[in-house]
C-alpha positions in Angstrom: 0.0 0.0 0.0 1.1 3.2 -0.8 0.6 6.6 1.1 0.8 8.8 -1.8 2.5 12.5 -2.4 2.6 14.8 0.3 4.4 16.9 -2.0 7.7 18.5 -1.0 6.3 21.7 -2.4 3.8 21.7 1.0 6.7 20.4 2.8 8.6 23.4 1.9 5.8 25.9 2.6 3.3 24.4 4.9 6.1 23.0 7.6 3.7 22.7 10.5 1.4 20.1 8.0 4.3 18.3 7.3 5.9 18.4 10.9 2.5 17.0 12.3 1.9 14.4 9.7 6.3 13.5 10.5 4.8 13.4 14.1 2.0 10.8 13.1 3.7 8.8 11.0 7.0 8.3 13.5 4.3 7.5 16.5 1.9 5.4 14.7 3.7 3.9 11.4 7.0 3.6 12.4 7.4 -0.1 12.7 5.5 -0.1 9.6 7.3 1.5 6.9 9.1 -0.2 4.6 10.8 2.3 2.6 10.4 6.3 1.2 10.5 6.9 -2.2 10.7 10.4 -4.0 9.6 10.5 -7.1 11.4 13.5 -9.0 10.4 15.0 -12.7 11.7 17.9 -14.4 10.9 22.0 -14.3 8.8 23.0 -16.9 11.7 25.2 -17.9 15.0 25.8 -18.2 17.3 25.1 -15.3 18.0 28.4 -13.6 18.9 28.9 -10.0 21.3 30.3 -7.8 22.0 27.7 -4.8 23.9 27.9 -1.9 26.0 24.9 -1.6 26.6 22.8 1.9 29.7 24.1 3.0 33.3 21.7 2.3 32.7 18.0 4.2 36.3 17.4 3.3 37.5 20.8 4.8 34.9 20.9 8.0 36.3 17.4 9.3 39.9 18.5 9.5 39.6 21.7 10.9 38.0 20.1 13.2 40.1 17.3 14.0 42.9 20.7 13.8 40.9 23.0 16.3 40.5 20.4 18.9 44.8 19.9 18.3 45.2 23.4 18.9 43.2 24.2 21.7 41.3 26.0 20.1 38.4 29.1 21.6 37.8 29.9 18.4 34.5 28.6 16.6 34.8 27.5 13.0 32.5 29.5 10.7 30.3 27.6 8.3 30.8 24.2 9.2 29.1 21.9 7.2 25.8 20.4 8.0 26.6 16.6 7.1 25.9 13.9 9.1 29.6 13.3 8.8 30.4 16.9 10.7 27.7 16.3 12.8 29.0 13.1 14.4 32.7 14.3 14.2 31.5 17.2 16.4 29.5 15.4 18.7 32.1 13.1 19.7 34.7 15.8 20.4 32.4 17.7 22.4 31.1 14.5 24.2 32.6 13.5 28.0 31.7 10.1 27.2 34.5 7.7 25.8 32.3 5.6 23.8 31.0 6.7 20.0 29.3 5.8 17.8 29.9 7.4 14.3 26.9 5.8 12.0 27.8 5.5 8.7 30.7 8.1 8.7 33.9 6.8 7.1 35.9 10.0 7.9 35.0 10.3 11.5 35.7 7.2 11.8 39.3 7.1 10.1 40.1 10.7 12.1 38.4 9.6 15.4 40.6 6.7 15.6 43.7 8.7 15.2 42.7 11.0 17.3 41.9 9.2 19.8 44.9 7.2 20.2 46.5 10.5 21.4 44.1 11.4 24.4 44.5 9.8 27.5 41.7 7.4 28.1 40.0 4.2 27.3 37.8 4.7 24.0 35.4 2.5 22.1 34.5 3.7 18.4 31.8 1.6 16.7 29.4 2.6 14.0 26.3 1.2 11.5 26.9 -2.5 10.1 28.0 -1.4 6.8 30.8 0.5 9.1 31.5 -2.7 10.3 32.8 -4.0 7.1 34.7 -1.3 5.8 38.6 -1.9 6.4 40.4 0.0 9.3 43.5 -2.7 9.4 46.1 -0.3 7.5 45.3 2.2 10.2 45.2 0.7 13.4 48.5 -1.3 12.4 50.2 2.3 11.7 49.0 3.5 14.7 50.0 0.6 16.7 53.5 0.6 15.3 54.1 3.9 16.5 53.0 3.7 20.2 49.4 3.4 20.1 47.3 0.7 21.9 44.3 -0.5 19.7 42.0 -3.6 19.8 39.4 -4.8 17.6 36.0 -5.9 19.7 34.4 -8.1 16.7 35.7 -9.0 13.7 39.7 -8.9 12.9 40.3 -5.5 11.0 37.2 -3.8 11.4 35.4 -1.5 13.6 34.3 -1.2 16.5 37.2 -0.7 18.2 39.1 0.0 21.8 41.2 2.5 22.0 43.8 3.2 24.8 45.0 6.9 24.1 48.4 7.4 25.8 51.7 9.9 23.8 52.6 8.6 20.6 56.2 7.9 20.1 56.1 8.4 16.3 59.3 7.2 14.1 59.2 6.2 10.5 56.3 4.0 8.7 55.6 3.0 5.2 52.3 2.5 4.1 50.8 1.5 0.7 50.0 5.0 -1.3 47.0 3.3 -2.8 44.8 3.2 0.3 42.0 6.0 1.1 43.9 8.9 1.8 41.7 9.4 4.7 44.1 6.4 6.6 47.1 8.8 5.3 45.2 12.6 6.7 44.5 10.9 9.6 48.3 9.9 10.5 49.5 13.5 9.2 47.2 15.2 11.7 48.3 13.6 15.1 51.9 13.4 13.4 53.3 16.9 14.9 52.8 15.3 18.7 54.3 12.5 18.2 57.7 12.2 20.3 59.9 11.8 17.2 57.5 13.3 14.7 56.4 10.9 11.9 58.2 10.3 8.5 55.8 8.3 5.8 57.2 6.6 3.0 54.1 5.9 0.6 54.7 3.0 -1.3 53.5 2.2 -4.9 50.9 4.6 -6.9 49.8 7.2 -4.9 46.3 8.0 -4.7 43.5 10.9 -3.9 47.0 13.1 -3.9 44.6 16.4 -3.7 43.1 15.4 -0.4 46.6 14.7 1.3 47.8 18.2 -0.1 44.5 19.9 1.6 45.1 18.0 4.6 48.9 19.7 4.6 47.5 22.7 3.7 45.3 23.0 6.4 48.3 22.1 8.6 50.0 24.9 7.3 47.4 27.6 8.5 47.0 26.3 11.9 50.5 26.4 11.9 52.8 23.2 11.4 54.9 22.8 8.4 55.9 19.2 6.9 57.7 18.6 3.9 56.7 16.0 1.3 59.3 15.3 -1.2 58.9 12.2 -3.5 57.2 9.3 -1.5 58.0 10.5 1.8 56.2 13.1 4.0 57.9 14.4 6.9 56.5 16.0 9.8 58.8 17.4 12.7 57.3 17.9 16.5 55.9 20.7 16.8 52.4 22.6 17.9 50.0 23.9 16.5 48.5 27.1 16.9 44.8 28.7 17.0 43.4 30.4 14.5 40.0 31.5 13.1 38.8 29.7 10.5 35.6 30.1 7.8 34.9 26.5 5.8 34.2 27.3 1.9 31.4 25.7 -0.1 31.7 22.0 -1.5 33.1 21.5 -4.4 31.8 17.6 -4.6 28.1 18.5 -4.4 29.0 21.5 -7.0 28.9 18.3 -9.4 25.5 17.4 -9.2 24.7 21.3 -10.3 27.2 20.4 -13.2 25.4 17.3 -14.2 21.7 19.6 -14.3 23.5 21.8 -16.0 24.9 19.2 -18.5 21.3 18.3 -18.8 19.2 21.2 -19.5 19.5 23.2 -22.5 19.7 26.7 -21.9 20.2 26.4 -18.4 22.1 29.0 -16.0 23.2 28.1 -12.3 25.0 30.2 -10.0 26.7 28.6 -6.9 28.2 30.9 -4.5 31.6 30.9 -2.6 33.4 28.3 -4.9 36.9 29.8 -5.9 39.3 29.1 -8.7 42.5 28.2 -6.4 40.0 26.2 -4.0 42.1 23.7 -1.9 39.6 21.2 -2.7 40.9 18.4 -5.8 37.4 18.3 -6.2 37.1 21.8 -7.7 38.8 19.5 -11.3 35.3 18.9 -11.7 35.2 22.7 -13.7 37.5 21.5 -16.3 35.9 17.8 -16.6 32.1 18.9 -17.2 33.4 21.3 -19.5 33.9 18.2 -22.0 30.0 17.4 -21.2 28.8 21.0 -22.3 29.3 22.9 -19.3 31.2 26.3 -19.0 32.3 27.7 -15.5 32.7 31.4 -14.9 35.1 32.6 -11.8 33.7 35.3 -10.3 34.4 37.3 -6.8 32.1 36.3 -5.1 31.4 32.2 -6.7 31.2 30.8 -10.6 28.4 30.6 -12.5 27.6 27.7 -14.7 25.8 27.6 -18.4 24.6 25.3 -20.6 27.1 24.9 -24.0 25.8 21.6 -25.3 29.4 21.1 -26.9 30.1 17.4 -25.9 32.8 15.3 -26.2 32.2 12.1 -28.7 34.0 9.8 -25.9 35.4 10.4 -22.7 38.6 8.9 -20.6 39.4 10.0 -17.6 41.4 8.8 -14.3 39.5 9.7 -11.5 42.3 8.6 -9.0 42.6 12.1 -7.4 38.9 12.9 -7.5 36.9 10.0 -6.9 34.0 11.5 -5.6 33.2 13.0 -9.0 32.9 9.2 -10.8 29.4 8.5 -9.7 28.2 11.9 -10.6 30.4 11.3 -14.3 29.1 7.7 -15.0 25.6 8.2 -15.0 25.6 11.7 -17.1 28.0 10.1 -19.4 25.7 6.8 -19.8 21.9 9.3 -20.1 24.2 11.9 -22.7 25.1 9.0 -24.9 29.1 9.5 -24.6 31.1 6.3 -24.4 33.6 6.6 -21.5 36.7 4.0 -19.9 36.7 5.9 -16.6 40.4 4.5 -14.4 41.7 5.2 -11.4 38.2 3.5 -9.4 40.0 1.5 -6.6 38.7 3.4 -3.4 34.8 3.0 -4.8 34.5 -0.7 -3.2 35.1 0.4 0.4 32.8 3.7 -0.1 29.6 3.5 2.0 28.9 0.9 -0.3 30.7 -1.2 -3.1 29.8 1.8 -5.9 31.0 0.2 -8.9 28.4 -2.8 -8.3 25.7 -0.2 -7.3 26.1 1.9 -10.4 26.3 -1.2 -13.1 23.0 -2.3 -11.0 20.9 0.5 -10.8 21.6 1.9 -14.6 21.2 -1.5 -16.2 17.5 -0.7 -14.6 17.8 2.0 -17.0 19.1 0.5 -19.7 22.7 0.9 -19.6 25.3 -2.2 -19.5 28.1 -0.5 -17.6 31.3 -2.9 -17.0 33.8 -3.2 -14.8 37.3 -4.9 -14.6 40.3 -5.3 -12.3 38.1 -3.7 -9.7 39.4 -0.5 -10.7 38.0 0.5 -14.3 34.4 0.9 -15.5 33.6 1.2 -18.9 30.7 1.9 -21.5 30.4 1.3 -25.0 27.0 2.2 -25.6 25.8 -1.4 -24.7 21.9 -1.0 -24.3 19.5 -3.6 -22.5 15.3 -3.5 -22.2 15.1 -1.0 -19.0 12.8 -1.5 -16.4 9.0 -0.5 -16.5 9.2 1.3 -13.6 12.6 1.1 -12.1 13.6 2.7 -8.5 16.9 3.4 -7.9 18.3 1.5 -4.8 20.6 3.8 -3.0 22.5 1.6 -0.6 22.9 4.2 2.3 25.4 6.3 0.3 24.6 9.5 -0.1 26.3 10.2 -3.4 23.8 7.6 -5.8 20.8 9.6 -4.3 22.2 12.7 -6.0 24.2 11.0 -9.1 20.8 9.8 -10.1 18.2 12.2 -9.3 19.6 14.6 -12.1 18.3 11.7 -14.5 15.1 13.3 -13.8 16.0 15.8 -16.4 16.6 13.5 -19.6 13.4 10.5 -18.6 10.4 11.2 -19.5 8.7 9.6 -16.8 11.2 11.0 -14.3 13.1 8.9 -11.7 12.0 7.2 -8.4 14.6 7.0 -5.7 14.7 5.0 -2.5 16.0 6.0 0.8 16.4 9.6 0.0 16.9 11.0 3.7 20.7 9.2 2.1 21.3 12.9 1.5 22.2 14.2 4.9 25.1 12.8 5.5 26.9 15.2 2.8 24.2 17.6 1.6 21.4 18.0 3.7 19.3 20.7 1.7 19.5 18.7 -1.4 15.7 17.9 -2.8 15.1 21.3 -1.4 17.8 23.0 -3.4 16.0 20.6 -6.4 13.0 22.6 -5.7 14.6 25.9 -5.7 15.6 25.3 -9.2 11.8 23.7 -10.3 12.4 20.2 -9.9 9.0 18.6 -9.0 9.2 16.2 -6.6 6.5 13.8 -4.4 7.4 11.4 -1.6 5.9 8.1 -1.2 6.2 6.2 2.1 5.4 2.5 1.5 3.7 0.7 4.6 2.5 -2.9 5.7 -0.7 -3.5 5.9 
């Protein structure tokens, strides 16, 4: 049964009906529901809008790893409203010593570090998915350099027990193709470590922008570290306080791209995103503008338009910007271009395995994606009978909810996706920004008799 369209247009402008129907349904259905569904169609014009973007994830979680390392009175401006940040600030405001971070890879990656320098006796857990996502590269670098972790379940995976105690630091190699997120959350706790920590990074290294932001970010709250080659080397020392304003996301930027890509005609303008942005991310301008999409730098944010001049087949290695590939894959497949996309390594360990979850949920629309060495995905304009009346699946990750729902733009009978409320762990404000910019869109909420 089917409890059918309380539009988000009344959600948005009738919040006390929606509030009090939230209220009935989590009192009386809640044991009930099976699944929400939003069901998402197209404006009736052109795409234009001018939307304020979540700030930076990537940025908000360091600095505030950072401002807790320096001691910090300051209050960070515009920290982002993720799930992610949310959890990440909870726990370091909490005077418990056990945490639970959901389904927040970062936290968990930083909180672990972290934590292994504060005196106590922590425990870290988080959803199930968390539970089988790897931490072993981590907690063996941190172990090797003074720390004292355990594992409570299953042998290299969360939860975990932490006893924080000083760090004696030293040298460490570690494979550069991990998540850089195991390598930012070393570099962080590096400068109190006894001897400082040297990292020799082994093999291809990957997601190099995110390590140089982490540095970066070092640098203004004031430790230096060298990184020459393989090695990174960061001496003892402090770091200092400083005030500190978080810029807009670069990542969700690409959704805007893909509408963009989309929608003939179409003009969007998205605030407080900068040419030199530390973000790697921020490569999306230069990739979309092969899928018809020109970015103008402004003083105050860019502005994106509609070119339609697209490229007959695209390659691209996404190893410093995987974030971008979902967003990439499915406007590539809906705009017809051929693509052999590298570079995909850290997608299986993502909130979900996303280079299953994207050949799944587009062969529903008719694409045959494929994928080899569990690295590459390619399409060669492979077609298949879609489905009826597909609904795209979004596994608890965040980024197929807003890869997909763009789609909306190019389907006739617009797209259905599942689990929307996915959003908030990067981009809470997303189907309202949708709105903003005349998306249509109607929730579904389907129940047991």
């Amino acid at each position: 049964m089917y409890i059918t369209s309380l539009s988000l247009f009344i959600y948005a402008n009738l919040e006390n009906i929606f509030h009090n129907f939230s209220t009935f349904v989590n009192r009386n259905l809640s044991d009930q529901i099976k699944e929400m569904i939003y069901h998402i169609t197209k404006p009736q014009a052109s795409v234009r809008a001018s939307i304020q973007l979540p700030a930076s994830k990537s940025i908000s979680n360091r600095v505030l790893i950072l401002n807790a390392l320096s001691y910090s009175h300051y209050e960070i401006n515009n920290l982002s409203e993720s799930d992610d940040t949310y959890v990440m600030t909870q726990a370091l405001t909490s005077n418990g010593n056990y945490f639970d971070i959901g389904a927040a890879g970062t936290s968990m990656r930083f909180l672990t570090a972290y934590l292994s320098k504060v005196i106590g006796e922590w425990t870290i857990t988080g959803t199930e998915r968390m539970k089988k996502r790897p931490i072993r590269l981590l907690v063996d670098a941190l172990n090797s350099v003074g720390a004292r972790i355990e594992y409570l379940e299953k042998e290299g995976f969360p939860p975990l027990r932490i006893w924080g105690s000083a760090l004696q630091g030293g040298e460490i190699s570690l494979s550069g193709g991990v998540s850089s997120q195991y390598i930012s959350a070393l570099l962080m706790i590096a400068p109190y470590m006894e001897k400082g920590l040297h990292i020799h990074l082994e093999g291809t290294v990957i997601s190099r922008p995110y390590i140089r932001l982490t540095l970066a970010l070092m640098k203004q709250f004031g430790v230096s570290a060298e990184w020459k080659g393989q090695t990174i080397r960061i001496p003892p020392q402090e770091y200092q306080p400083v005030p500190f304003t978080v810029e807009s996301d670069w990542s969700a930027a690409s959704y805007w791209y893909a509408i963009t890509a989309f929608s003939p005609g179409a003009v969007v303008e998205l605030p407080h995103l900068f040419r030199n942005s530390l973000q790697g991310d921020s490569a999306g301008a230069d990739l979309f503008s092969r899928l018809g999409v020109i970015t103008e730098f402004g003083e105050t944010g860019v502005t994106l338009t509609h070119t339609g001049e697209i490229v007959e087949r695209l390659e691209y290695d996404f190893v410093n910007e995987p974030d971008l590939a979902q967003t990439c894959v499915v406007a590539c497949t809906l705009m017809n271009i051929p693509f052999r996309f590298t570079g995909l390594q850290t997608l299986k360990i993502k909130e979900t395995d996303r280079l299953e979850a994207l050949k799944t949920e587009l062969k529903k629309l008719g694409y045959l994606v494929t994928d080899r060495e569990n690295c590459i995905l390619e399409w060669n304009g492979e077609r298949c009978e879609p489905e009826q009346d597909p609904v795209i699946q979004t596994y608890e990750d965040h980024r197929m909810a807003m890869a997909f729902a763009p789609a909306a733009l190019l389907l006739p009978q617009g797209i259905r996706i599942e689990d929307p409320e996915v959003v908030s762990k990067s981009y809470p404000r997303y189907w309202e920004d949708l709105q903003t910019a005349g998306f249509l869109i109607n929730a579904q909420l389907t129940i047991d008799n």
